[in-house]
One Martini backbone bead per residue (centre of mass of N, CA, C, O) as a GRO file, in nm:
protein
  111
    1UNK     BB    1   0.062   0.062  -0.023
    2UNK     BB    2   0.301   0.249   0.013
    3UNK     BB    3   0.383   0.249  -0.283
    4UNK     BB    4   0.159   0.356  -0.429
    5UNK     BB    5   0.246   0.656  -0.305
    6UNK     BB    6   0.491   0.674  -0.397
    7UNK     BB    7   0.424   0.644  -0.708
    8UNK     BB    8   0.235   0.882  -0.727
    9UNK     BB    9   0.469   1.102  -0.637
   10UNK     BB   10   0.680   1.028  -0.867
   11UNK     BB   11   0.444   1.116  -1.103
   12UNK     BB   12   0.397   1.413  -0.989
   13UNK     BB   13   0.692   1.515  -1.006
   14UNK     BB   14   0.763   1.472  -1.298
   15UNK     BB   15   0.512   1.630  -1.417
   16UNK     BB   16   0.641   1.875  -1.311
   17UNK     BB   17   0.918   1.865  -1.485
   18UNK     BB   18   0.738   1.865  -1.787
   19UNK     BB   19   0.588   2.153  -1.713
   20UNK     BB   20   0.866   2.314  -1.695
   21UNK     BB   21   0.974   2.196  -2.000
   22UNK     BB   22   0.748   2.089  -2.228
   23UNK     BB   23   0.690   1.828  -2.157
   24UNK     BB   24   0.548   1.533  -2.123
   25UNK     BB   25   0.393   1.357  -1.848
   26UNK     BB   26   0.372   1.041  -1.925
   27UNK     BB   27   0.658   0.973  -1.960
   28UNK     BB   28   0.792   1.087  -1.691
   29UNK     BB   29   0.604   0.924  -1.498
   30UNK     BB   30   0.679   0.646  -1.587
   31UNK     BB   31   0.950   0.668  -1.567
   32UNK     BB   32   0.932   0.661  -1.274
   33UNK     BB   33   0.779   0.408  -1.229
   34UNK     BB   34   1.064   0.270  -1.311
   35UNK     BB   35   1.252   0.335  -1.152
   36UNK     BB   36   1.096   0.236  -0.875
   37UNK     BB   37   1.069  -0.071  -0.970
   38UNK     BB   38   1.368  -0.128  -1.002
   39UNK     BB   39   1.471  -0.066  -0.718
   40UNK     BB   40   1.337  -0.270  -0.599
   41UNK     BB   41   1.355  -0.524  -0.731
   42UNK     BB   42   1.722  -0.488  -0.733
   43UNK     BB   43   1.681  -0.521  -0.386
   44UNK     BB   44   1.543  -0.790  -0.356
   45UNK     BB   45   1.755  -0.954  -0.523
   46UNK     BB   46   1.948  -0.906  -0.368
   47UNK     BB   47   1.858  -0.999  -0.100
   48UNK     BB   48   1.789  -1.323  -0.183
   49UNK     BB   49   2.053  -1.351  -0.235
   50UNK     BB   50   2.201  -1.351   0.027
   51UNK     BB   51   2.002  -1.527   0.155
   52UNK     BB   52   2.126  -1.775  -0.007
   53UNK     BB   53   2.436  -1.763   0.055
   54UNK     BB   54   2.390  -1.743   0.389
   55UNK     BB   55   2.141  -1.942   0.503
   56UNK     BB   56   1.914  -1.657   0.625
   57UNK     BB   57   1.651  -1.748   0.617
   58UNK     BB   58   1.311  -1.591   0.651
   59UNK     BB   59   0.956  -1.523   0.746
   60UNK     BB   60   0.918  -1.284   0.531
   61UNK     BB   61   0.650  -1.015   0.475
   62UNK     BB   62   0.669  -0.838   0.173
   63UNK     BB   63   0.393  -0.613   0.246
   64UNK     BB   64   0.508  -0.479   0.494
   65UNK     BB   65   0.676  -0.341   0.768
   66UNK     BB   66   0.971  -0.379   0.701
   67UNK     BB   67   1.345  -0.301   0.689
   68UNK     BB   68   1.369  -0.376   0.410
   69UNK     BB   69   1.128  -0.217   0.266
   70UNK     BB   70   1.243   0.059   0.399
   71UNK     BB   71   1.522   0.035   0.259
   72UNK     BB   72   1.414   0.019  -0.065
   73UNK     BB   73   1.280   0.301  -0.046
   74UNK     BB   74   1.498   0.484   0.031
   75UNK     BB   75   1.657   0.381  -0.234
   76UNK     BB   76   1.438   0.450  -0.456
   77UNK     BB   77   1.352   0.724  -0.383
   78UNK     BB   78   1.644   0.809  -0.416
   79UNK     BB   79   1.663   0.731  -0.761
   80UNK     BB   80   1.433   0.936  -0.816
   81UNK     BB   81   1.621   1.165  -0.691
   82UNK     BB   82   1.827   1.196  -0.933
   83UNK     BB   83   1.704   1.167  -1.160
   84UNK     BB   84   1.549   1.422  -1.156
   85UNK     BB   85   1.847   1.581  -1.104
   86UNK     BB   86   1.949   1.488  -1.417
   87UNK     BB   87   1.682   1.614  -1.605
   88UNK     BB   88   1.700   1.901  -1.489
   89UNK     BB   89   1.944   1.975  -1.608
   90UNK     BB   90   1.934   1.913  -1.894
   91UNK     BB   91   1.720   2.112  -1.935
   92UNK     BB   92   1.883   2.328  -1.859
   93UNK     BB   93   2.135   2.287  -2.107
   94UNK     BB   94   1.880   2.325  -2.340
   95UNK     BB   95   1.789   2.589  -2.296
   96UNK     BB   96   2.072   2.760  -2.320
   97UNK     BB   97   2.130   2.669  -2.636
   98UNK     BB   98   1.938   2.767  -2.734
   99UNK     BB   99   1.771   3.012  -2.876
  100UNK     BB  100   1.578   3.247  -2.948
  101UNK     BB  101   1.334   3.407  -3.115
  102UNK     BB  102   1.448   3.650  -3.170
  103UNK     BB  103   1.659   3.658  -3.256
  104UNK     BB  104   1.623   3.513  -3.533
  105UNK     BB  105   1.416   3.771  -3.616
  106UNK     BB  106   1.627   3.893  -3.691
  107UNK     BB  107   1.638   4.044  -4.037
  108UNK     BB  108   1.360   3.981  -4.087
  109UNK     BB  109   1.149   4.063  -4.410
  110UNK     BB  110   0.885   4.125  -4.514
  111UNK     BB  111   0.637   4.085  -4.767
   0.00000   0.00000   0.00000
């Protein structure tokens, strides 16, 4: 339930940065739950090898509340926030080479 809660709000932070920079609003919103559920699963596919290697099993309910859990949230989000101020800059290096309307517009001569 908590995943769910933070995937609405990694695709509305995502949206609002599309929405100032002119971009689709649904692609960069993918793109965070896409980001979002990678690193759940990359996280937790790594913690069963450990457990694996380790033969450290234990009967953890991953639907709740559990320390590995809120660890895996913690380091989604963190890698949600990583992307978002990479696509952010990005955004603003193509916005400072663009040329402005005005400056093109200089010289254009009507008929």
């Amino acid at each position: 339930m908590m995943s769910i809660f933070i995937l609405i709000g990694a695709y509305r932070y995502y949206a609002g940065l599309a929405d100032r920079f002119g971009k689709t609003k649904w692609q960069l919103g993918v793109l965070a739950i896409a980001i979002y559920l990678g690193f759940q699963v990359g996280f937790l596919f790594c913690y069963g090898f450990y457990q694996g290697i380790t033969n450290s099993y234990n009967e953890n309910d991953y639907r709740g509340f559990s320390l590995i859990n809120i660890i895996s949230w913690l380091i989604a989000i963190a890698a949600v926030y990583g992307a978002h101020r990479i696509l952010e800059n990005k955004f603003k290096k193509e916005i400072r080479q663009k040329p402005s309307v005005e400056i093109e517009e200089i010289g254009r001569t009507e008929l």
